[in-house]
MIKOLZA-206187 format. One line per field, with one value per residue (C-alpha): residue number from 0; x, y, z. Coordinates in pm, 1 decimal. Each point is the difference from the previous one (the first is absolute). Example, Ala and Ser with C-alpha at 12.3 -4.5 7.8 and 13.67 -1.06 7.14 Angstrom:
n <- [0, 1]
u <- [1230.0, 137.0]
v <- [-450.0, 344.0]
w <- [780.0, -66.0]
END
This chain:
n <- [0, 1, 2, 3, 4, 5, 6, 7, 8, 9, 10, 11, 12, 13, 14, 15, 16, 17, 18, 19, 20, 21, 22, 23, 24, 25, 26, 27, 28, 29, 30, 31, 32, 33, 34, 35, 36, 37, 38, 39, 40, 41, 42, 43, 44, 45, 46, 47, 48, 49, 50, 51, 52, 53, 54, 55, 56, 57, 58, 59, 60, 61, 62, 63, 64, 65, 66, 67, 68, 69, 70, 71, 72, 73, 74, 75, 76, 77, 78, 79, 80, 81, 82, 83, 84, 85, 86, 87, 88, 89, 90, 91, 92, 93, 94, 95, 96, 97, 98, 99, 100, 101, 102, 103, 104, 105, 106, 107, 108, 109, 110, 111, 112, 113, 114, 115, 116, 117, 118, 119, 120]
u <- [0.0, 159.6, -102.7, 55.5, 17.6, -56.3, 60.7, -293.3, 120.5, 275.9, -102.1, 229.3, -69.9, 276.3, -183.9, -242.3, 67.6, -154.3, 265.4, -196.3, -305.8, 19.1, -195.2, 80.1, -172.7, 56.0, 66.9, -148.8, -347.6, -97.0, 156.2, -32.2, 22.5, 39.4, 371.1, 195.3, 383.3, 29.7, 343.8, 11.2, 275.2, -8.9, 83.7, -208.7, -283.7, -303.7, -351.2, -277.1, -344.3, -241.4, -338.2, -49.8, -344.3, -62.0, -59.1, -249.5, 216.7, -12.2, 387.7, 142.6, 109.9, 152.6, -58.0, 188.8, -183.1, 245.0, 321.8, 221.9, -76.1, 355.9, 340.0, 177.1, -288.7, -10.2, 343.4, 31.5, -295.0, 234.5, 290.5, -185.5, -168.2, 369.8, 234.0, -282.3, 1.0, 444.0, -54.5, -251.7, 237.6, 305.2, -199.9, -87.5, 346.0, 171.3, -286.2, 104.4, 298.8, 169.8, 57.3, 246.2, 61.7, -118.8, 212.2, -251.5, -4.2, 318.1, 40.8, -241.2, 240.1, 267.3, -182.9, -94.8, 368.7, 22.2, -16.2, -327.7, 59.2, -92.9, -247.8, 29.5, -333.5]
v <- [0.0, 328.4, 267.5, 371.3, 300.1, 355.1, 258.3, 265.3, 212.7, 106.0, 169.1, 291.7, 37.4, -96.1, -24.4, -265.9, -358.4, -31.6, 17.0, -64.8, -124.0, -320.3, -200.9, -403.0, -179.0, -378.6, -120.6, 345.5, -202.0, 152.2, 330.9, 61.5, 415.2, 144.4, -183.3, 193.5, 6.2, 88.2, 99.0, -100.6, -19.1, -378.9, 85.3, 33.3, -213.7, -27.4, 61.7, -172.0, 170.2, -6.9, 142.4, 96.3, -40.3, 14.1, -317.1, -74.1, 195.8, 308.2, -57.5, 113.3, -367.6, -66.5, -276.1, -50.0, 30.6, -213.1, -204.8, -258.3, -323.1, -179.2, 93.4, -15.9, 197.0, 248.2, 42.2, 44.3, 269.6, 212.2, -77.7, 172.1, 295.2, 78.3, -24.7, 204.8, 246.1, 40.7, 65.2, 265.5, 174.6, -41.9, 134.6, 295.1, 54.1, -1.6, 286.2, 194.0, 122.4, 348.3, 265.3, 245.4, 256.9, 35.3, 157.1, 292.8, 32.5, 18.0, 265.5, 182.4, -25.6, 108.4, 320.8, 63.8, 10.7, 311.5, 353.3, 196.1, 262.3, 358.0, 179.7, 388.0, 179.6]
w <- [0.0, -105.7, 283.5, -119.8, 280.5, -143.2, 272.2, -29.7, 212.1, 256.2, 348.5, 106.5, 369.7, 200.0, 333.4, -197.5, 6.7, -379.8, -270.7, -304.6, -141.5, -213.3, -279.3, -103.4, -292.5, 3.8, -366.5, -185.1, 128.0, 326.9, 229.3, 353.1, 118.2, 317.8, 122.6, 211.8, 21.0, 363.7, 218.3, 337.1, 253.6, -93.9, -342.1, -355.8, -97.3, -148.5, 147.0, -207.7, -106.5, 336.4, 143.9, 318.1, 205.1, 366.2, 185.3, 300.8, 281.0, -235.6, -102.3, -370.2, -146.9, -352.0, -232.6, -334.7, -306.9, -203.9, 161.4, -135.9, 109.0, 5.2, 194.1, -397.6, -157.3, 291.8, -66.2, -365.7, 23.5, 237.6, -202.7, -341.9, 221.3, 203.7, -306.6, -193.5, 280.9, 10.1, -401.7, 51.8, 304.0, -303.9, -275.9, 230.5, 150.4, -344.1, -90.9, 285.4, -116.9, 104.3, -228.2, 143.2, -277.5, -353.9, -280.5, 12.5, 384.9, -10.1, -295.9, 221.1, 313.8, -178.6, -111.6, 325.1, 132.1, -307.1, 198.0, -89.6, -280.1, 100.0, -150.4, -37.8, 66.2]
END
C-alpha cells in the first residue's frame, strides 16, 4: 500500500504544541484530513483526526475518527506524515533566504555618502 502525506499547512505559534496540519491518501483511493504533527517534550509525533464529546461526569473526552489498526501500519503512517512535514520545514527554510544589499540599495548608499549640493537662492 503506497501511503502519501501532503502537509496542508504549518502552525507558527511557538507556545502551541501543533506544528502542522496533515492529509494521507492510501493508494490515490481514499484520504484522511485533520492529522496533526504535534511537539512535545517527548519529542514529535503524530496526533490522528478525533472528536471530542462530554461523557456522563460532564468531562471533555476524545475519540479518533480514523487510527491505524497495526503497530507496522501505525508506523508507516507517521513515517509519510513526519518526513512530509521535515520537507515542508526545508522547502520553507531554503525560501527564507536573507537579502542584505541589492546593487540598487547599494548605488543608493553610496549616493547618500555624496555631500548635499548648495543651492543659491
Amino acid at each position: 500500500m503506497k501511503i502519501s502525506a501532503t502537509i496542508n499547512r504549518l502552525v507558527d505559534k511557538p507556545e502551541s504544541n501543533i506544528k502542522a496540519y496533515a492529509s494521507v491518501s492510501f493508494d490515490g483511493f481514499y484520504a484522511v484530513h485533520g492529522l496533526r504533527v504535534m511537539e512535545t517534550e517527548k519529542g514529535r509525533f503524530v496526533n490522528m483526526p478525533s472528536t471530542s464529546y462530554t461523557d456522563r461526569d460532564g468531562s471533555k473526552q476524545y475519540s479518533d475518527i480514523f487510527h491505524a489498526i497495526t503497530k507496522s501500519a501505525r508506523n508507516a503512517l507517521n513515517q509519510a506524515v513526519l518526513n512530509a512535514y521535515d520537507i515542508k520545514l526545508q522547502q520553507v527554510q531554503a525560501a527564507e533566504i536573507e537579502v542584505e544589499n541589492t546593487p540598487n540599495e547599494e548605488m543608493a548608499d553610496e549616493l547618500s555618502d555624496e555631500p548635499e549640493p548648495e543651492i543659491a537662492m
